[in-house]
N, C-alpha and C positions, 0 to 999 in steps of 0.2 A: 624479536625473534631472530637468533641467528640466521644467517644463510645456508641455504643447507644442500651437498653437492650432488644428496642424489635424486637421480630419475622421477618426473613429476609424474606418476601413473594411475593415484588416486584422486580420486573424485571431490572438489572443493566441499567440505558442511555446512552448513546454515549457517555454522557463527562467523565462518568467512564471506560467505557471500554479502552476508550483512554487514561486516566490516568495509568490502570491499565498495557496497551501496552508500555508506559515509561517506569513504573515500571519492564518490564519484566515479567511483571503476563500474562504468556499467556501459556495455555495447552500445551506440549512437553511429551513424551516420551522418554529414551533412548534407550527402546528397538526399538525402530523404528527407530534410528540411526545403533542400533548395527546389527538388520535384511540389510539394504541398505549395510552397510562394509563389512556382507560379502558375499552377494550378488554380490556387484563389483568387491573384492578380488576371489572369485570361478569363474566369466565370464571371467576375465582378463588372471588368469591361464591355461584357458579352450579353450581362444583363443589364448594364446601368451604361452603357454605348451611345445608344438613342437619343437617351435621355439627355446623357454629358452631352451629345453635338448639339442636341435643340439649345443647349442653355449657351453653350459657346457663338453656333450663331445668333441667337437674339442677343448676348449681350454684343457682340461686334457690330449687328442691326444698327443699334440703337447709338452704339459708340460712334461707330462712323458713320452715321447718316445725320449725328448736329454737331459736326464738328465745326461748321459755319457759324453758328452760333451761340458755342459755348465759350462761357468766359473764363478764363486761366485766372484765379486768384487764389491767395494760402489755403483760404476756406475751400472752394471749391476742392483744391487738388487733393488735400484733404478727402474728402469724401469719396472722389473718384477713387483714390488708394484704398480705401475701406469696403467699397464696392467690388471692387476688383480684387481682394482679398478672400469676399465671404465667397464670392464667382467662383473663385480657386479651391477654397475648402468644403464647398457643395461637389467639385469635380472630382478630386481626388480622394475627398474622406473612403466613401465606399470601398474603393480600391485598397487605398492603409487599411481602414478597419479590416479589410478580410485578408491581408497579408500579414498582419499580427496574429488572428488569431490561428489561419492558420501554421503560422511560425510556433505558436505555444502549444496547440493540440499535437503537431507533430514529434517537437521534442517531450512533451509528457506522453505519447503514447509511448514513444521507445526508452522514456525511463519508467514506464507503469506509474504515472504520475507519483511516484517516490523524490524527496530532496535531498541531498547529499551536503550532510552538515557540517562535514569537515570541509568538502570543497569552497562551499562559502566564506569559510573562516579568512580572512585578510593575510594574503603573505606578500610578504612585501621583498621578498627577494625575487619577484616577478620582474619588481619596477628595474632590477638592476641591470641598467645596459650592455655589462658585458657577458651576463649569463643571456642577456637577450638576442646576443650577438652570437654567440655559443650554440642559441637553439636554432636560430636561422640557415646557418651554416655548416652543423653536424649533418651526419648519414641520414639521421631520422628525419629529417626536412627534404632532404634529397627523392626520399619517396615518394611523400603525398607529390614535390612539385612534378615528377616521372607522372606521376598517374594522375595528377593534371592537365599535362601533356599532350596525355594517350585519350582520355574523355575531349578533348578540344578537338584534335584529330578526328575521333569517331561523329563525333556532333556535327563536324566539319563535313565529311564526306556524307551524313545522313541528306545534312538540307542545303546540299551545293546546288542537287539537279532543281529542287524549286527555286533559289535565288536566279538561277540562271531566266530557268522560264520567265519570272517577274521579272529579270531584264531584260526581255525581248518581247517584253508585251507592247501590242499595237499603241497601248495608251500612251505610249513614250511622245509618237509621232503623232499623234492627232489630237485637232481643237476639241477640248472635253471640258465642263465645268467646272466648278468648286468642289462639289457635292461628287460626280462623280469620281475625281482624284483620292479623294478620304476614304467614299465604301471601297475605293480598289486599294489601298494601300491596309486598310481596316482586314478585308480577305486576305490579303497577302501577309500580313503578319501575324492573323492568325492560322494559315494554314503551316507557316513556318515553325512558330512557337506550339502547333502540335505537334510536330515531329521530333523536336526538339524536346516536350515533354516525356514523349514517346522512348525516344533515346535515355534522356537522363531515369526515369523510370526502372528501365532494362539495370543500368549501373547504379542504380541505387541501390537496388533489391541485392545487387552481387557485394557489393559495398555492406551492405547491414550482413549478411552474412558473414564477410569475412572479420566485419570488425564483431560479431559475435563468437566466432569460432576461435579469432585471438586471445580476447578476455574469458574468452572458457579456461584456454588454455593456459593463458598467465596464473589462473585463480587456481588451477588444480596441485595437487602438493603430494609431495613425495610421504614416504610413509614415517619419516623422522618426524616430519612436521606433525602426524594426524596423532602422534603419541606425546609430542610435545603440549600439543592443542587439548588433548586428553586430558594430560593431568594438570594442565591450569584450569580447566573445566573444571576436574573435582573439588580445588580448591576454592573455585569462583562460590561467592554468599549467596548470590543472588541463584543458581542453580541448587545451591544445596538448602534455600529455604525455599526452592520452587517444590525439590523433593520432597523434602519435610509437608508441606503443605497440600502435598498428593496423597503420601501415605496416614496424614492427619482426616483428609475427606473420606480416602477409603476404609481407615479402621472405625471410624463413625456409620458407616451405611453397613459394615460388617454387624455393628453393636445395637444398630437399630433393627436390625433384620432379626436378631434373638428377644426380642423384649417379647412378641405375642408365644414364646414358649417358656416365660416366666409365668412363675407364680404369685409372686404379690411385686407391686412397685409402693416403698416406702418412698414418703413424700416430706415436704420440709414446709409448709406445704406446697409451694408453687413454684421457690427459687433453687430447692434440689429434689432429682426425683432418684432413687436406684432401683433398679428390676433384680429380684434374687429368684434362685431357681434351687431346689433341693428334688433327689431321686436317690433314695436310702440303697437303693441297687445299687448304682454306681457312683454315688458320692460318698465322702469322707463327711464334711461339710460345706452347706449353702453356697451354694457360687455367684456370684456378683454377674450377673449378664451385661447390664449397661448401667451407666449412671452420666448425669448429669446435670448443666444448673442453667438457670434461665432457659433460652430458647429451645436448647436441647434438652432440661428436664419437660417444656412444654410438647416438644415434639414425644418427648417416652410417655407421657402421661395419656395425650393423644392416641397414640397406637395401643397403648392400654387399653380405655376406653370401648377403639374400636375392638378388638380382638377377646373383650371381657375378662380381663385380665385384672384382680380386684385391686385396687387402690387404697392404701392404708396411710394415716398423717401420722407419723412420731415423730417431730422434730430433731431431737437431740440423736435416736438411733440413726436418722436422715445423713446430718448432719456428720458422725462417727466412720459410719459406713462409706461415706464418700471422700473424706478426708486420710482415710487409713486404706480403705482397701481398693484393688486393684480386678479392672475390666476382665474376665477369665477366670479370676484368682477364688479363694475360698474367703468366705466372710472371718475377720478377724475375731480368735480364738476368745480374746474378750466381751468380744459382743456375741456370743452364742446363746446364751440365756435369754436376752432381747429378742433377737431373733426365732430362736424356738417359739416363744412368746407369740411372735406376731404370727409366724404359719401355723399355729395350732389353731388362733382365732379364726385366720382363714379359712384352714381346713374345715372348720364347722362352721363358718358361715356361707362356704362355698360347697358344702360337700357331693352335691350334684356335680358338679363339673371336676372334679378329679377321682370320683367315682370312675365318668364317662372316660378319661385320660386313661387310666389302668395302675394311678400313683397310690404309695399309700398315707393314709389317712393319720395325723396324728392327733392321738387327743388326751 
């Protein structure tokens, strides 16, 4: 699509938004990734804390209380490394595990877990250093690092006054234990890293706003575009057999809805069915109400049926009538004789029920 110079004041369509969804043009945040991480990393701590220091000090218990003892050989140190290995991934897994996922519910919520399948697609003129160098250094880099800046700043003066406090606490100065050095530093960094959530929070929500209101604004298109967009629409296959295939549903539920104001449905006998209707008032000749073959002759015969609408087998008249004539239309001029034929039988073997109708009777 060209570019186009004027004024964007209309509203993006669906087939853009969904374009733009491919593309990966869809409002994000990273402060609202980076609020969720550590969100999940301080609950995970907070609940599995405890836990992690029991296992930290039993295993240093155990460590340094035979170190007299223990014999330093391949094998051993071996083991010791494998020990102190799973020690580390019982500590930390909890904490990853809930920093991943909540990294992936964050960014799937503000994509409405949608993938963007051109974004994936491999471009390899990423890799090329001096377009790399290009992006670094342009206007548009210049801003996020400005409002980098400005968040460090504000984070900065939220939790200065607690750092402060936590360095002039008494514990600086006085004989205190092991234990309690950890829970004080355990409260002081999480009283810190709430405020701090607290903060990034506040700039996130301003952050997803504004990166939403931008891509509103990029996505919206001047009125060159929504006529351009138009009429490749009409030529698109795929819209114009979506249409075809609305107005194929709807003239079928049109044609099924006339079958209980026929009067006979000729049958083939199962795989074609037609519904004809004749009113000497206002007809010339027979009108073809609906026809059908297989499911659809099964569904006219059905409503037939119900609505005692009588049911006659002539194969070959079956057969004629649905090959030649047409849904609305008059039965062809060649088969009127046939025809006559079959509503006369009907007429007399129906003649209660188009007595009660007010038609007339032919016989």
């Amino acid at each position: 699509m060209s570019e186009q110079t004027g004024e964007k004041s209309e509203q993006p369509t669906q087939r853009r938004l969904e374009d733009a969804q491919k593309r990966g043009q869809i409002p994000r945040s990273a402060e609202v990734q980076t609020v969720a991480v550590l969100c999940a990393a301080t609950g995970a701590l907070a609940f599995t804390g405890q836990e992690l220091w029991g296992t930290l000090v039993g295993t240093l218990t155990v460590t340094l209380g035979h170190l007299h003892d223990t014999n330093l050989t391949a094998n051993s140190l071996q083991g010791y490394a494998v020990t102190g290995a799973l020690v580390l991934v019982r500590c930390v897994a909890p904490v990853c595990l809930a920093v991943i996922v909540a990294a992936l519910l964050a960014g799937s919520l503000q994509t409405r877990f949608n993938t963007a399948s051109e974004a994936l697609t491999p471009n390899w003129e990423r890799l090329n250093p001096v377009e790399g160098l290009k992006r670094v250094f342009s206007m548009g880099a210049a801003v996020p690092t400005l409002l980098g800046a400005l968040k460090l700043s504000i984070i900065i003066g939220l939790t200065y006054s607690s750092i402060l406090s936590i360095l002039h606490d008494p514990i600086f100065t006085s004989t205190v234990n092991v234990a309690r050095i950890a829970q004080f530093f355990a409260e002081s960094c999480l009283k810190i890293v709430t405020k701090l959530i607290l903060a990034l929070a506040v700039i996130a929500a301003a952050d997803y706003g504004y990166q939403f209101w931008r891509t509103w604004r990029e996505l919206m298109m001047t009125r060159e575009e929504l006529k351009e967009e138009a009429k490749s629409s009409d030529g698109n296959p795929q819209i114009k057999a979506k249409r075809r295939s609305l107005l194929k549903r709807a003239g079928k539920r049109r044609m099924l809805a006339d079958v209980p104001l026929a009067d006979v449905v000729v049958t083939n006998p199962t795989h074609i069915a037609v519904a004809l209707r004749y009113d000497p008032k206002t007809m010339k000749a027979p009108k073809i109400l609906a026809k059908g073959i297989r499911k659809n002759a099964e569904q006219i015969r059905a409503l037939a049926a119900q609505h005692q609408v009588p049911i006659v087998e002539n194969v070959p008249l079956a057969r004629l009538m649905f090959k030649h004539g047409k849904v609305g239309g008059e039965v062809p001029a060649e088969l009127y004789l046939a025809v006559a034929e079959i509503l006369a039988y009907v007429y007399r073997t129906h003649r209660y029920r188009y007595y009660a109708q007010g038609n007339a009777v032919v016989t």
